[in-house]
C-alpha positions in Angstrom: 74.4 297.8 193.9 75.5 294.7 194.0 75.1 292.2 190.7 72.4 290.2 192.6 70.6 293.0 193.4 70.8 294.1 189.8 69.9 291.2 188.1 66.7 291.3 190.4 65.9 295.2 189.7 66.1 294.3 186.2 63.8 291.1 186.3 66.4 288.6 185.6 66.6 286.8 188.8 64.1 285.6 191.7 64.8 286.4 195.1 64.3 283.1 196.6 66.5 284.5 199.7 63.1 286.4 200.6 61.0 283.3 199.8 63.0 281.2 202.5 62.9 284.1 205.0 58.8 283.5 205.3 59.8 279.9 205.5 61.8 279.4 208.3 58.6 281.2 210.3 57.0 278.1 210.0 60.0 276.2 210.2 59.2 273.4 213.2 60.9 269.9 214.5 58.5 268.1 213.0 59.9 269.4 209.0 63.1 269.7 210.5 63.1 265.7 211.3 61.5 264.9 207.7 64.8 267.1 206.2 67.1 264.8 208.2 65.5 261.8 207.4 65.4 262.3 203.7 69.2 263.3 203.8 69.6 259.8 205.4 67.3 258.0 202.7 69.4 259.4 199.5 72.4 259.3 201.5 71.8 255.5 202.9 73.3 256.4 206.4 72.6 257.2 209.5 75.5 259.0 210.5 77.5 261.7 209.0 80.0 262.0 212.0 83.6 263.1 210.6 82.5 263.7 207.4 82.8 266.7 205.8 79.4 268.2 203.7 79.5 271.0 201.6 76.0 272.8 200.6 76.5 274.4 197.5 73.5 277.4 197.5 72.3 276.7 200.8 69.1 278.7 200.8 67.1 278.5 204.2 69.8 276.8 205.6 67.3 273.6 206.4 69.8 270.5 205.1 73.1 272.1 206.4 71.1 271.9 209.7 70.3 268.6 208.7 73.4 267.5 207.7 75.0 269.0 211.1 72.6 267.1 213.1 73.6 264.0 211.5 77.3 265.3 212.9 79.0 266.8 209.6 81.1 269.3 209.6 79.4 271.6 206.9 80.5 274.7 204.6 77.4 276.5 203.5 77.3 279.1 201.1 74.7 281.2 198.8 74.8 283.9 196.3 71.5 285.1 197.6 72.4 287.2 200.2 69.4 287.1 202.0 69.5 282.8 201.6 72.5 283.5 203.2 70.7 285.1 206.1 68.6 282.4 206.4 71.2 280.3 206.8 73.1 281.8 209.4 69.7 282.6 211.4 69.4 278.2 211.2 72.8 278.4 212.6 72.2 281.2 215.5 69.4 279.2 216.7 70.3 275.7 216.7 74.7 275.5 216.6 75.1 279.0 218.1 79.0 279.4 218.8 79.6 276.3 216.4 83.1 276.0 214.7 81.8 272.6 212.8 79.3 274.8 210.5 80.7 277.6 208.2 77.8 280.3 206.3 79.1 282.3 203.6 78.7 284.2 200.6 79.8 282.7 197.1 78.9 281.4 193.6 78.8 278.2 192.1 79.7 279.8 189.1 83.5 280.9 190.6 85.8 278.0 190.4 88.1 279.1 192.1 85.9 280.3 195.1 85.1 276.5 195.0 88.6 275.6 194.6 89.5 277.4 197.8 87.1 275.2 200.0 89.4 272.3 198.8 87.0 268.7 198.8 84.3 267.2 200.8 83.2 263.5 202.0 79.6 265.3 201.1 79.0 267.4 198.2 75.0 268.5 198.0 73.4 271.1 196.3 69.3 270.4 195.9 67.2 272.3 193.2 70.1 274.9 192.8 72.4 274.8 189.5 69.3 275.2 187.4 68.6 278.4 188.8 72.6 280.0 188.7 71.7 281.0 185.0 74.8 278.6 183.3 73.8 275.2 184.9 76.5 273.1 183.0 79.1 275.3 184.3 77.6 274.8 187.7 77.7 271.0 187.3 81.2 270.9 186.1 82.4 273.4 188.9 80.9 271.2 191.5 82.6 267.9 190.5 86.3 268.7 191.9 84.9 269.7 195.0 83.8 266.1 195.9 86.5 264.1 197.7 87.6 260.6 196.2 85.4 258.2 197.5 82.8 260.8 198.4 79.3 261.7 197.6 77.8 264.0 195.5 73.9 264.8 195.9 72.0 266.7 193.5 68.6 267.7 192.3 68.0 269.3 188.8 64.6 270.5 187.3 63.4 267.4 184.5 63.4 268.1 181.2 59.8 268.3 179.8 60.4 270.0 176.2 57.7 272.3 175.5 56.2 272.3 178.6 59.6 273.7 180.4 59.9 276.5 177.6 56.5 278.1 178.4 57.3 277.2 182.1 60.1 279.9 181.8 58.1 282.4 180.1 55.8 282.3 183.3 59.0 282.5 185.3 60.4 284.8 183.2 56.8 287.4 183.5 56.9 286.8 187.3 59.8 288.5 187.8 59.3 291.3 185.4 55.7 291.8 187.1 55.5 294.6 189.7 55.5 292.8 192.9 51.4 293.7 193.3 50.6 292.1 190.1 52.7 288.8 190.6 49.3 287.3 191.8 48.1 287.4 189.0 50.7 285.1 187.6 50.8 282.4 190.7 47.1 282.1 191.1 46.3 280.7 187.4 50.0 278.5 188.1 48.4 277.0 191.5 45.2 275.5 190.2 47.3 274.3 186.9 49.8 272.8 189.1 47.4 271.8 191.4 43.7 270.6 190.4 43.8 267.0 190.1 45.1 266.4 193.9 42.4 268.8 194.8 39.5 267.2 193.7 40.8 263.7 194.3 40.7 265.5 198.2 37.1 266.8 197.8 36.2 263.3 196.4 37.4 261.6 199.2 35.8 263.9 201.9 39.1 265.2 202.9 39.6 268.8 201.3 43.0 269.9 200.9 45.1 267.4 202.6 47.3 267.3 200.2 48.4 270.4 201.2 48.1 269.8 204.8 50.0 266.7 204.4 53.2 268.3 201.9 55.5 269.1 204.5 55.5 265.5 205.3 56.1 264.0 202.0 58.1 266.9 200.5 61.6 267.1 202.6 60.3 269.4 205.0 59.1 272.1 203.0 56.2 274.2 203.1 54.1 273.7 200.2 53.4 277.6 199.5 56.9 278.3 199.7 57.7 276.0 197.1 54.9 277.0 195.1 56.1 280.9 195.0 59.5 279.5 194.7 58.4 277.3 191.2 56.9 280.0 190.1 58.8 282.6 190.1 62.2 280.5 190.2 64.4 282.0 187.4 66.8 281.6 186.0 65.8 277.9 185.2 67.3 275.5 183.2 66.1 271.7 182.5 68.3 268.9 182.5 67.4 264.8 180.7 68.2 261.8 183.5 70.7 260.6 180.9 72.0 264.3 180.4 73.3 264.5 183.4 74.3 260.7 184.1 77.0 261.1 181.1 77.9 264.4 182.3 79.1 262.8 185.9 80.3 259.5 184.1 82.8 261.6 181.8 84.0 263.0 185.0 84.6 259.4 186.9 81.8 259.6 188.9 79.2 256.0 189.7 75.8 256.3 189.9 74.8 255.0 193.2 71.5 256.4 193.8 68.5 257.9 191.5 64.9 259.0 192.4 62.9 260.3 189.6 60.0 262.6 189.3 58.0 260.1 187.4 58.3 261.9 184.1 56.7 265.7 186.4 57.9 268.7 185.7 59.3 268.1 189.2 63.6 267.7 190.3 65.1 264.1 189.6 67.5 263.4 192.4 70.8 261.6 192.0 73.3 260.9 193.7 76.7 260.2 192.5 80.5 258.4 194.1 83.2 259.8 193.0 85.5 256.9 191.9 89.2 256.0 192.8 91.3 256.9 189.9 92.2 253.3 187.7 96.2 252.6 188.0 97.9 251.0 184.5 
């Protein structure tokens, strides 16, 4: 067995490889444009051609498609195994045959698996570190794979104190549930997560858009894919806006671009240049 299977026997670790396999059966143009367009928001281009992008836990495989249409040359890699799957179906259907677009296995945890890939114009990895289970060592390890003058793009869970803690105790009971009981866990989270947009709907005669309408305001995502995958997404570490802007600025990296959650218990997004080294 290998570790990834035995940290999810024992309760320790979602299988969000499983989640994104149900997702990319709903997976359509329409959310595969709102991927590539909010890669070019964050990013501020319209054109990745002869860059190089490396996704760092690339999970359905949904943004190293996006980045490949935008003409990238990408590395993708997971330690889910069945993310990386997901991944490679992505690449089967759309860049079959494709040289330019690499799916593997690996960790963001092994520096020196990330060391091997050498540096990128592109370095993204969205909603991922928190979830490795040692998210500061994930940060660290991804800052020498981003080239100088290049980009890195991340999203990490916001810190909301108490409310995170007893977030990962739900986590946490998700994944130690049997799978037939784990309703009993997302059910209670949906309507907490979920009642004010729901009767702000009702109240304006239009029930449930919300949901109908997340794919489009949510990077292409399917909203009860992310919900499964909030729930039950553990490990899961938190992370302060000015946590991680010293972390990178220690490192020689410029902030260049931050989105917030507004305070949620949603991912701020930031994205960071790595800067030219000062000469004496």
């Amino acid at each position: 067995m290998t570790q990834h299977a035995t940290e999810v026997a024992s309760g320790e670790r979602f299988e969000f490889g499983r989640n994104w396999e149900r997702f990319l059966r709903t997976l359509n143009d329409e959310k595969i444009a709102e991927a590539v367009k909010s890669l070019k928001d964050m990013l501020e281009t319209e054109s990745l051609a002869g860059k190089s992008f490396l996704d760092i836990g690339s999970g359905s495989g949904l943004f190293s498609l996006a980045a490949r249409r935008l003409g990238a040359r990408v590395h993708s890699f997971d330690y889910d195994p069945h993310s990386v799957a997901c991944t490679a179906e992505l690449k089967r259907r759309y860049f079959p045959h494709d040289d330019s677009w690499t799916v593997e296995s690996g960790s963001a945890l092994d520096a020196s698996y990330l060391r091997s890939l050498g540096q990128f114009d592109v370095v993204y990895s969205w909603g991922v570190l928190h979830h490795t289970g040692d998210m500061w060592t994930a940060l660290a390890n991804a800052a020498p794979s981003v080239a100088r003058d290049g980009r890195l793009f991340i999203a990490i869970y916001n810190d909301q104190g108490t409310a995170s803690r007893r977030w990962t105790k739900v986590k946490r009971l998700y994944n130690q549930l049997p799978r037939g009981l784990r309703f009993l866990v997302v059910w209670p989270s949906f309507w907490v997560l979920n009642w004010r947009p729901l009767v702000k709907d009702f109240l304006r005669g239009r029930p449930f858009q919300s949901i109908r309408d997340y794919g489009k305001n949510q990077r292409g995502m399917s909203f009860w894919q992310d919900l499964i995958d909030w729930v039950g997404g553990y490990p899961f570490e938190v992370a302060r806006p000015e946590q991680i802007l010293d972390f990178y600025g220690q490192r020689g990296f410029v902030l260049t671009r931050l989105l917030t959650c507004g305070g949620t218990l949603g991912c701020n997004e930031f994205v960071f240049e790595k800067a030219a080294p000062t000469r004496s």
